[in-house]
C-alpha positions in Angstrom: 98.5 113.1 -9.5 100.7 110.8 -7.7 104.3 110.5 -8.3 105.2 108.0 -10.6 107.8 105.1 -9.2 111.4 104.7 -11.2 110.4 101.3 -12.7 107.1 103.6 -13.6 109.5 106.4 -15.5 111.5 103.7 -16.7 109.1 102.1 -18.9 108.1 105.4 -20.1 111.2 105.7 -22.2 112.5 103.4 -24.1 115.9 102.0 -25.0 117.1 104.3 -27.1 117.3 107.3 -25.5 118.3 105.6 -22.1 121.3 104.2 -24.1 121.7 108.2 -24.9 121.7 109.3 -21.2 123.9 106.1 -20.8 126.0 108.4 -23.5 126.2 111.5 -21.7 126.8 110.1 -18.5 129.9 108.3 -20.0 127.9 105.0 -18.5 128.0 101.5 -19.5 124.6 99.8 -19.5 123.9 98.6 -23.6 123.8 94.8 -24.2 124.3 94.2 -27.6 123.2 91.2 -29.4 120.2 90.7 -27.1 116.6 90.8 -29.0 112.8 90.3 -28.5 112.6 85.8 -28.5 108.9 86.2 -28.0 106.6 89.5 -27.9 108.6 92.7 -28.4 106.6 94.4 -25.3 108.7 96.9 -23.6 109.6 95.6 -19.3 111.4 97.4 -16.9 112.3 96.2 -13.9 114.6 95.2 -11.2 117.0 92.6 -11.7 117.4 89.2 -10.3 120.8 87.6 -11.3 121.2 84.0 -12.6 125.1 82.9 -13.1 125.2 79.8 -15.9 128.0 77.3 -16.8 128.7 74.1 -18.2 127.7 71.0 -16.1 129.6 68.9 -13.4 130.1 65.3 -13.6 127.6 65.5 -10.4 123.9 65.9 -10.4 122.7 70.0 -9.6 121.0 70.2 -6.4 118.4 72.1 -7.8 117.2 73.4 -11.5 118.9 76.8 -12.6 117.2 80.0 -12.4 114.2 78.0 -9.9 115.9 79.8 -6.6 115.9 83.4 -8.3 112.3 82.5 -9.6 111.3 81.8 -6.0 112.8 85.1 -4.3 111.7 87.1 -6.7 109.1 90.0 -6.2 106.6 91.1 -8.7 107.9 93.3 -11.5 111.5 91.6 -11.2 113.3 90.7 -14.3 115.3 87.7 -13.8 119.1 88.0 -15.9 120.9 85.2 -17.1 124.8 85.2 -17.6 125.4 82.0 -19.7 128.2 83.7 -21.0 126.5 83.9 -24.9 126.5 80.4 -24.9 123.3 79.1 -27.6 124.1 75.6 -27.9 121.2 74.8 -25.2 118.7 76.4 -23.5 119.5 78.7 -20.7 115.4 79.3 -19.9 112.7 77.2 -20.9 108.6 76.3 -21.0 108.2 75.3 -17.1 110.3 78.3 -15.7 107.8 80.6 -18.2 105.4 79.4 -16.3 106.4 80.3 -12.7 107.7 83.0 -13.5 104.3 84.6 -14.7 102.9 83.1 -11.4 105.2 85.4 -9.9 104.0 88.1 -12.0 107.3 88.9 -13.4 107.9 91.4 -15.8 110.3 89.4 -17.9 113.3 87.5 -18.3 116.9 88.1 -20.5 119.4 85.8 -20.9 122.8 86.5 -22.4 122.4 82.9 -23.8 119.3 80.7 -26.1 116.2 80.1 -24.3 113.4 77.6 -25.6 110.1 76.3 -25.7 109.3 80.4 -27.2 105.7 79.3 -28.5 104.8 78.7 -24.7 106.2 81.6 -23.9 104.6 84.1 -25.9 101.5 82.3 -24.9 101.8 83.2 -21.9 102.8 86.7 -22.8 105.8 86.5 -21.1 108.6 88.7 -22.7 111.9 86.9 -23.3 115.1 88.7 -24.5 118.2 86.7 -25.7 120.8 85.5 -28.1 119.2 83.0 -29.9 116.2 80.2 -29.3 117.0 76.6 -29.2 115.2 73.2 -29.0 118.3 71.5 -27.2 117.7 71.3 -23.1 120.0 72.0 -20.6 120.1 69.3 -18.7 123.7 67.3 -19.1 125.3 70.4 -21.0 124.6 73.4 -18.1 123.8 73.6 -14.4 123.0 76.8 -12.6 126.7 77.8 -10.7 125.4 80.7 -8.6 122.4 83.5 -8.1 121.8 86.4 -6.6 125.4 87.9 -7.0 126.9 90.2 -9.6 127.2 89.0 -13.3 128.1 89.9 -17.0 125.5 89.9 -19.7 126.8 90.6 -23.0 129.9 92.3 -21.6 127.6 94.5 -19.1 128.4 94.1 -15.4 124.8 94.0 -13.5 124.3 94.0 -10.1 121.3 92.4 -8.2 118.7 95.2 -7.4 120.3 97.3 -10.8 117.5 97.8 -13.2 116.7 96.2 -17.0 114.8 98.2 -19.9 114.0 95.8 -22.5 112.2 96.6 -25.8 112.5 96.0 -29.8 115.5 97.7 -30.0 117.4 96.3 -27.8 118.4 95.5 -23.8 119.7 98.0 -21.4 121.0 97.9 -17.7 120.9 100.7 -15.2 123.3 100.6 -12.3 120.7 101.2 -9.5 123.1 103.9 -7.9 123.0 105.8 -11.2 119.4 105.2 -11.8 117.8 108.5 -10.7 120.5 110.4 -12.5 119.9 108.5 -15.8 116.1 108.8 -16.0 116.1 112.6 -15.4 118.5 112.5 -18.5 116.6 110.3 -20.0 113.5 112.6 -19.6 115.0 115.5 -20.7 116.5 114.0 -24.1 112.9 112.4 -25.1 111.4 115.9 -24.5 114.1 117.6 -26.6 113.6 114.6 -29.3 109.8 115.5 -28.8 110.7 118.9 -29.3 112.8 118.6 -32.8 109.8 116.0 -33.8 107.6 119.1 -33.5 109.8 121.1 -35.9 110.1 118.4 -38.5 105.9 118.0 -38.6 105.9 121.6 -39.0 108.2 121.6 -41.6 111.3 122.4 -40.5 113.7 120.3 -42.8 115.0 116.8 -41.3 118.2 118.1 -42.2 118.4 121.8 -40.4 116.5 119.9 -37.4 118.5 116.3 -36.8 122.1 117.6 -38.4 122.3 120.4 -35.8 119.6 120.9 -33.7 119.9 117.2 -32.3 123.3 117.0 -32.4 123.8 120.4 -30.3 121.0 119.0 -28.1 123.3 116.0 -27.1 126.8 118.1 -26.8 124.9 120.2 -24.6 123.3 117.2 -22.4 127.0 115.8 -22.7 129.0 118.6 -21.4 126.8 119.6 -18.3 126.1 115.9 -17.6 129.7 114.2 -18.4 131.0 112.2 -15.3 134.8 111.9 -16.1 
């Protein structure tokens, strides 16, 4: 059987328990306040960074998130820092559209996004703050791409990873990355593992109180980076 790539590992696990690993590795990578705008299907990914502000009295030179759209490589995620900002659209209907020419995975934005119906017709997964009718144009202008940026209080590199699924958004520092999936892996088979023991009728109680718990000191204290 041939090996399976990170991105491959990575959507074989899903938010939770990389926010775990995230735990024991006393790493930063949960964006809170970031949900499923159109279908809830789980993307992982590398990132593409989109930097978003209020507009200039002159005209952009080109439309935000277009230039991250265009470099981007199949399987990207593109990741938009409009600083939380929903009172217009970040990501809308025509960039949906190129961005599943470029067979991208997905796109978050720490921000609203619109047009939503076109996007889940195209089965494009969006994650963000909020949806919104109101455009961008007049109220933001793209300020800068391909360089690090914050979403929802996350610092994320270009070329770190996303994990993105109906509970929630996470970022993986791409030099951490290995180390986090191997925790990753090894938590969802001891969560497998206690699953096991509660179908067999081991009491939730007896199997979650200690047996998790213990599980994740355990991961914690050989994994903790200090």
């Amino acid at each position: 059987m041939d090996r399976l790539t990170l991105q491959e590992r990575l959507l074989q696990l899903d938010t939770c328990v990389l926010s775990d690993a995230l735990d024991v590795l006393s790493l930063d990578g949960v964006a809170p306040g970031l949900t499923a705008l159109t279908c809830p299907t789980r993307v992982a990914g590398r990132v593409q960074t989109v930097h978003v502000g209020a507009a200039g009295s002159a005209p952009p030179s080109r439309h935000l998130a277009t230039a991250a759209v265009a470099n981007s490589q199949p399987g990207d995620i593109i990741a938009i820092d409009a600083g939380g900002f929903t009172g217009a659209a970040s990501w809308g209907g025509l960039l949906c559209a190129a961005a599943v020419m470029r067979r991208l995975a997905g796109v978050i934005v720490d921000g609203a996004a619109r047009d939503i119906d076109e996007a889940r017709d195209l089965a494009l997964p969006v994650y963000g703050s909020a949806a919104v009718c109101r455009t961008a144009r007049g109220r933001l202008q793209e300020l800068d791409w391909n360089q690090p940026v914050h979403i929802a209080g996350v610092l994320v590199r270009p070329g770190d990873l996303a994990v993105a699924d109906a509970s929630g958004v996470v970022f993986i520092p791409s030099q951490h990355a290995e180390e986090i999936a191997s925790t990753a892996e090894a938590l969802a088979g001891r969560e497998r593992a206690i699953l096991d023991e509660i179908q067999s009728g081991v009491p939730a109680e007896s199997a979650m109180s200690v047996t998790y718990e213990a599980m994740l000191a355990a991961q914690k204290q050989g994994g903790h980076r200090g």
